[in-house]
N, C-alpha and C positions, 0 to 999 in steps of 0.2 A: 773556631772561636776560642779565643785565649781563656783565663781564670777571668781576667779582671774585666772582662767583655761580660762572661759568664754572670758575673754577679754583679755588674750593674745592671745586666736584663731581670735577672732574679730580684736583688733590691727594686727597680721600679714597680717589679708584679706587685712586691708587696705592699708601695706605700698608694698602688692604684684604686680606685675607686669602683666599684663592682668588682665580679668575677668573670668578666672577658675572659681577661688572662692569665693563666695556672701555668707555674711554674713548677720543676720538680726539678730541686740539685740532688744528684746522687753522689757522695763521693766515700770512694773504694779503697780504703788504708790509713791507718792513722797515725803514720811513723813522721809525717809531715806535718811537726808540729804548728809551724808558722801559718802555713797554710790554714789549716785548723781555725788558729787565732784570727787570721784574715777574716776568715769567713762570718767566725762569731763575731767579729768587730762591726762588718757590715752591714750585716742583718738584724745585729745588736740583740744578739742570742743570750741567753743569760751566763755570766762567766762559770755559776755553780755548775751548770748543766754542761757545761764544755768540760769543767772539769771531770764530771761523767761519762763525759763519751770515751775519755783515753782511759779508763776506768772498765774491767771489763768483768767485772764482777755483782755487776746492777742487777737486781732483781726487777719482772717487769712491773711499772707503775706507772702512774698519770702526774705531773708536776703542773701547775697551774703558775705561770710566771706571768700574769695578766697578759700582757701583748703576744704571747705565743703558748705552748702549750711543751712538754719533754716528755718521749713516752721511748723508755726504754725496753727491745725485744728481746727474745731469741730463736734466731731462723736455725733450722736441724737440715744437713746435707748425708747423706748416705752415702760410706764407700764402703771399699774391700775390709775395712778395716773397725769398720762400727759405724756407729753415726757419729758427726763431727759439727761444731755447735759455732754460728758467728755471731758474735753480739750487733744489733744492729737500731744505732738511736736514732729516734723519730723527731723532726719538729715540725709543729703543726702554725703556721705564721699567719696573717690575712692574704689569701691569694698562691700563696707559696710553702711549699713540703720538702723538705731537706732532711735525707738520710744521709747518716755518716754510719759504713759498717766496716766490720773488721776487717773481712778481707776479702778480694775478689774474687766474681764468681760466684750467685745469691740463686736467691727463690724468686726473685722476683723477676725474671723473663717475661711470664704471664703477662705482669700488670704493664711491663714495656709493648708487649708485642700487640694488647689491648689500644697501648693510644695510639700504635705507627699505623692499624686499621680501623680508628675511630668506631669500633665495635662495643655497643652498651653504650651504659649512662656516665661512663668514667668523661668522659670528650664534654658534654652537656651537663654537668654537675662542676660543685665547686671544691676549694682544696680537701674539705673534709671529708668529699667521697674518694678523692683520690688516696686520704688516710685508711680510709674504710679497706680502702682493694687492698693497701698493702699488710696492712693486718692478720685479714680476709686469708690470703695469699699465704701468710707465715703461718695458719696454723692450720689451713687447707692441705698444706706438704706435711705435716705432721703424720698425718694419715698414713698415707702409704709407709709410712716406712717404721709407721707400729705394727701394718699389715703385715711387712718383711720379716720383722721378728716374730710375729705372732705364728708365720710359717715355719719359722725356722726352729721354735719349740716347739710344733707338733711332729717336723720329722725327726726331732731330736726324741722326743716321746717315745715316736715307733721302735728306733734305733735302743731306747734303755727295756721298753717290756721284751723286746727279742732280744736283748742281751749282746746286740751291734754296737754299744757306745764304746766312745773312744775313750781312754782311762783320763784323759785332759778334758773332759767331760764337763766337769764340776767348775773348773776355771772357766771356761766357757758359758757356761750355766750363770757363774758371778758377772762376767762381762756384759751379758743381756740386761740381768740384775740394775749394774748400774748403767745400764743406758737406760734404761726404763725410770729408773730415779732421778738421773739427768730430766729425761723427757717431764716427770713429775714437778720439778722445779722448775721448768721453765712455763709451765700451764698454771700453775695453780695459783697463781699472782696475775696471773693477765686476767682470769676469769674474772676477778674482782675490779682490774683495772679498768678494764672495757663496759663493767657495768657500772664504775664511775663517769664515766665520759657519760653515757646517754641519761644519764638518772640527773647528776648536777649541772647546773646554769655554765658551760665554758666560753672561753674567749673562740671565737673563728668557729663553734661548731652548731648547727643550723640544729633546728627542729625536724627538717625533714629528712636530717641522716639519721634518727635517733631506730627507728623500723629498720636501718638494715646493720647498726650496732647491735640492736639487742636480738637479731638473727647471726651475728657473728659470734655474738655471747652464746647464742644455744653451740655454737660449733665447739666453740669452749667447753662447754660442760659435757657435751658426747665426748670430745673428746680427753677430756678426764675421766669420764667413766670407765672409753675404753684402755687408756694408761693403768685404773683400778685392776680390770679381766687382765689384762697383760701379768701384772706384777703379781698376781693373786695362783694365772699358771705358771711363772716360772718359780712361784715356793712352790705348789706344788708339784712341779717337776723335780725341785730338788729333793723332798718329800722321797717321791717314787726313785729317784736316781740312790739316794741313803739306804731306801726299803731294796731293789734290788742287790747293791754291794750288801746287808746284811743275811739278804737269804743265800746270795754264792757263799759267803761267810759259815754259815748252819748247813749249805751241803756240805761244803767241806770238812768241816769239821764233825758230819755224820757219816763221811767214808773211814775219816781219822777214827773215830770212835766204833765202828763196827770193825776195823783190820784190829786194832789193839783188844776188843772182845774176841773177837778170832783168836787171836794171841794166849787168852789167858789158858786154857786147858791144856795148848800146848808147854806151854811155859810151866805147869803146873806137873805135866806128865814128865820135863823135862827135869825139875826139882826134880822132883821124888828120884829118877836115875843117876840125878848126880849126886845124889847125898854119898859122905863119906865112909862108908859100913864096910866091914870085913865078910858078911853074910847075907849076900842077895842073888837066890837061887836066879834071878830073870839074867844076872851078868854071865850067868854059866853057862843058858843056852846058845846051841849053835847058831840059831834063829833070833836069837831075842835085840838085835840091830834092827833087823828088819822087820820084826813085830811092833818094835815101839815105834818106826819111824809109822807103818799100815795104821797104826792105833790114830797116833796123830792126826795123819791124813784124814781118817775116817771122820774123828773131832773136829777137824776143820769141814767137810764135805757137807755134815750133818749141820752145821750152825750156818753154814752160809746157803744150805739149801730150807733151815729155820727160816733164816731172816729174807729170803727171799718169797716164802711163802706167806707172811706175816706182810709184808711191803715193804719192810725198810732196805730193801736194795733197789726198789721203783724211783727212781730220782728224775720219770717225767712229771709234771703236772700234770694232774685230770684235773678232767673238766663237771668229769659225771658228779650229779646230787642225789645223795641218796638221801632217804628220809632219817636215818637215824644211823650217823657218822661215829665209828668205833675208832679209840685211839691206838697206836700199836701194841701198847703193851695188854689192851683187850684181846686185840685179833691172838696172841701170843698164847693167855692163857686159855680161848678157846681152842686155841688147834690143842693145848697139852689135854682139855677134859674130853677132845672128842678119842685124843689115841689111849688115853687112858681106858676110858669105856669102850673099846673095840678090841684093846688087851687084857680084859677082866677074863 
């Protein structure tokens, strides 16, 4: 079937009498401008609303043009690569539903492969349910692929409290971010939109689709709830992801800070033998190389066998709770009153 075949079957659906016959033009690209215009001329679509479709930054809503209805989507696809967003406009005619979407290759297979097996009420219902399915359908695939990501922060999760994250981590972390805020923009206007359709009087849309519009609306609002839980773990994952790089941060810098304590008695013993004096009996002895390096050693053996007995060289996490938690420099001062009192 040619275009101009194509749309005079579609114009006649529309200027027909009852609902025998349901047309649906689908058309897949929008760089054909003429065609475009053809289409709009035919069906006598509104020219603002044409000028919306090549327009691909509509937020979704309802436009009441008396003889037809403009409800602009957006359908979400999943790749390798994120989710990837096709703008997709709706019009809703007497008899006849014409999608113009960005580009080919959609979500809606389902609602095709629904009428090639006359399966449901789509077949026996009029244009406005076949509105409903496509809808339906655009925010039904939503799901899955908030489930995707919702996966994909929890084993990112396991990966940052084990200390397995990739240091591109946080980029990654932002890329979810804004697909979730993507996904937030494209719900949070339809939830309103779809509950204008069934709430006000429209041109082509029955009383008896309004039960499964405002079943399509609760789909909406779950799912904006779940887009909320989404966005709400991946701060919190960033949260946890900052709190981890802060505590490798604090070990490190408690190995940094217990070698240069280490340090200072040596560095101290080592002053005092470099000073410039004419009269220092320790420079005369035979032995006195070798005593001050033993001296050192021992200064070091003694503070790092201190701080290992105190905890501060424990650089596992416990787990254990005891009931009344001492800070190191407690445990420090009791070990010095217990060797005191066992040296009186």
């Amino acid at each position: 079937m040619s275009v101009d075949e194509a749309l005079a079957a579609v114009s006649a659906a529309a200027q027909a009498s009852g609902n025998q016959l349901i047309c649906w033009l689908n058309v897949s690209g929008l760089a054909d401008t003429q065609l475009l215009k053809k289409i709009g001329d035919t069906l006598g679509l509104h020219p603002l609303a044409m000028e919306d479709v090549v327009s691909l930054c509509q937020r979704p809503r309802v436009d009441n043009y008396d003889s037809h209805l403009y409800i602009p989507l957006k359908a979400v696809q999943q790749d390798d690569s994120g989710l990837s967003f096709n703008q997709l406009s709706l019009f809703l005619l007497k008899n006849v539903v014409v999608t113009f979407q960005e580009q080919s290759g959609d979500v809606l297979d389902a609602v095709r492969l629904r009428i090639r097996h006359s399966s449901g009420r789509i077949c026996q219902m009029g244009a406005d349910y076949l509105m409903y399915s496509i809808i339906d359908t655009i925010i039904d695939n939503y799901f899955p692929c908030l489930e995707q990501i919702n996966e994909l922060m929890e084993t990112l999760e396991e990966k940052i409290i084990r200390n397995q994250a990739h240091k591109d981590s946080i980029e990654y972390i932002h890329r979810l971010k804004r697909d979730i805020q993507e996904v937030r923009r494209a719900i949070w206007p339809l939830r309103d939109a779809i509950g204008a359709i069934f709430r006000e009087d429209l041109p082509n849309v029955s009383k008896g689709i309004r039960p499964f519009l405002r079943d399509c609306q609760d789909h909406a609002i779950l799912l904006f709830d779940t887009i909320e839980n989404c966005r709400e773990f991946a701060n919190s994952l960033m949260e946890i992801y900052l709190s981890t790089l802060s505590n490798r941060m604090n070990e490190i810098m408690k190995v940094l800070t217990i070698i240069s304590t280490i340090f200072i008695p040596l560095t101290f013993i080592a002053g005092i033998y470099g000073m410039n004096f004419a009269f220092m009996p320790e420079l005369q002895w035979r032995w006195g190389y070798a005593a001050c390096l033993l001296l050192m050693a021992l200064c070091a053996a003694v503070m790092i066998w201190l701080f290992k007995r105190v905890g501060w060289l424990d650089f596992k996490q416990k787990t254990t709770i005891t009931s009344k938690k001492r800070l190191p420099h407690q445990h420090a001062i009791a070990f010095l009153e217990n060797w005191l009192k066992q040296n009186k």
